[in-house]
N, C-alpha and C positions, 0 to 999 in steps of 0.2 A: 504494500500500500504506500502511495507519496505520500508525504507532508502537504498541509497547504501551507503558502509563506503569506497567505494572506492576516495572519492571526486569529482570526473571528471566525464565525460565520457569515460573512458577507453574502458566500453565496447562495446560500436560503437553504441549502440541498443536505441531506444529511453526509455521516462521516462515511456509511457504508452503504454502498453500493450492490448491488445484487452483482454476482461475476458473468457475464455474458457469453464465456466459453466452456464449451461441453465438454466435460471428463472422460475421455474415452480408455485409460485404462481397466475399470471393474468390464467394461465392454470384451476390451481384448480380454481379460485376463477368463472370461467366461469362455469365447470362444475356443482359445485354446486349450481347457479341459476339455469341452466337446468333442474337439478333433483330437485330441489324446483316445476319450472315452472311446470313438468312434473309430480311431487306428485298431486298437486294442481288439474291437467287440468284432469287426467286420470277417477277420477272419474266423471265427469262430460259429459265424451265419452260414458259413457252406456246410452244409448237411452229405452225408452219404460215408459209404461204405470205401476206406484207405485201401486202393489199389497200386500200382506203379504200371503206370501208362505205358506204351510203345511211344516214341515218336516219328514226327509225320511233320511235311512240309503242304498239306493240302489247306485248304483257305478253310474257315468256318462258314457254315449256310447259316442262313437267313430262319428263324425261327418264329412262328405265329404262335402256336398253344406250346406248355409247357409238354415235355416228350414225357416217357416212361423211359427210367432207366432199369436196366437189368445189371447187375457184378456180376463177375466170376471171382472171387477172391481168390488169395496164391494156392490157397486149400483143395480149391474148386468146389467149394460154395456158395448156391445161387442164390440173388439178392434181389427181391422185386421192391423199389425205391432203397428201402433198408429194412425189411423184411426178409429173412429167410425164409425161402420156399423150395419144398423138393423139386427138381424137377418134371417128375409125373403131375406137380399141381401148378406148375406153373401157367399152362395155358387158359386154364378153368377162370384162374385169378384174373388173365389178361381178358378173358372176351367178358368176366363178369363189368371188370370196371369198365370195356368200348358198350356195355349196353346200358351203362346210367350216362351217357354222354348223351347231350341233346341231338336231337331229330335235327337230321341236316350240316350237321357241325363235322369238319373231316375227321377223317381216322388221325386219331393222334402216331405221333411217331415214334417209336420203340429205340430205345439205345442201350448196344451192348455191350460194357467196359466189361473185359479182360486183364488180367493182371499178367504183364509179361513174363511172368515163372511160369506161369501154367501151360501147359502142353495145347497146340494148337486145336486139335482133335476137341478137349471140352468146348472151346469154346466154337467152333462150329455146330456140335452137338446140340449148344443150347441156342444158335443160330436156326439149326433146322428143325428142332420142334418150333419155335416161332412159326418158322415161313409157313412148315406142314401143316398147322392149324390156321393159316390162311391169313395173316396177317402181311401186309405186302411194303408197310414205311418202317422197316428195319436199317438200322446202319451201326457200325464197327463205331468207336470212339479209340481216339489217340490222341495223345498230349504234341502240345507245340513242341518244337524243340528250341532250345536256350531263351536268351531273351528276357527282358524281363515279364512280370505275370503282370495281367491286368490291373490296374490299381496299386501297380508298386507293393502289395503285399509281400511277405517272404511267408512259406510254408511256418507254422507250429512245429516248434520241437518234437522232434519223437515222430512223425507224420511223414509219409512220403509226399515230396512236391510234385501235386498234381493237379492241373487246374481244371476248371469248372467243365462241364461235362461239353464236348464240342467234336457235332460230325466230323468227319472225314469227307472230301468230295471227293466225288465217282472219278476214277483215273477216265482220261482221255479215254479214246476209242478210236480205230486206224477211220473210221468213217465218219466220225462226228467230233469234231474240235469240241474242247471244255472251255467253258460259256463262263464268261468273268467274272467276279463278285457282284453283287448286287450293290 
């Protein structure tokens, strides 16, 4: 606060003033918990069953309705979202849930993470009871390779680095060029 050199109150107004600039540290200082809180919690939002991806240089598709993922874990234990299900039930489970799906609304799309220990063989296995019970928007899942992950996250201790669940696209074909990102 200045002095006045005037002596008095000359000039009618009091000594104090109300301060006309706004505090913005409690502001940061809030924010920056948040985004602490929110560094912290985000990874811990990804849901599913710890596999260790193949890598792959194919682009990610374009995604409308959430998919159904299926695991094979390194055991070869099959995982519908994060449910264990035997294989003999796993189909029962898929056409139950495509029949509470609204009238009109497409077939959602099945995704099948494989854990790269496990022998190729299961996880086709659990590839063709899919197809054989007629379900046709099936796809493979593999992890990017390096790079950093979405969001700057680093994987949880103890966890394999594996990111969010993301097709593969279809390799070329000698007759039809592979059609760009969207």
């Amino acid at each position: 606060m200045a002095a006045s050199l005037s002596g008095g109150r000359a000039s009618g107004r009091s000594r104090y003033r109300p301060m006309a600039e706004i505090n913005v540290t409690p502001l940061v200082d809030v924010m920056l918990v948040l985004l602490i809180i929110f560094m912290v919690a985000a990874p811990l939002m990804t849901v599913g069953v710890p596999v260790d991806l193949p890598k792959t240089t194919a682009q990610p598709l374009n995604q409308e309705t959430e998919p159904l993922t299926i695991t094979v874990n390194p055991e070869g234990k099959i995982f519908l979202q994060e449910t264990e299900v035997p294989l003999d039930g796993l189909v029962p489970r898929l056409q139950a849930i495509m029949r509470e799906q609204p009238q009109g609304a497409p077939e959602r799309r099945i995704f099948v993470r494989g854990d790269k220990a496990i022998s190729y063989g299961r996880v086709m296995e659990v590839m063709g009871t899919i197809a054989g019970a007629g379900f046709t928007r099936v796809a493979l899942l593999a992890e990017q390779p390096g790079g950093p992950r979405p969001g700057g996250a680093t994987p949880p201790a103890g966890r394999p680095a594996t990111q969010p669940a993301r097709p593969a696209a279809p390799p070329a074909t000698p007759n039809r060029p592979a059609q760009p990102p969207r």
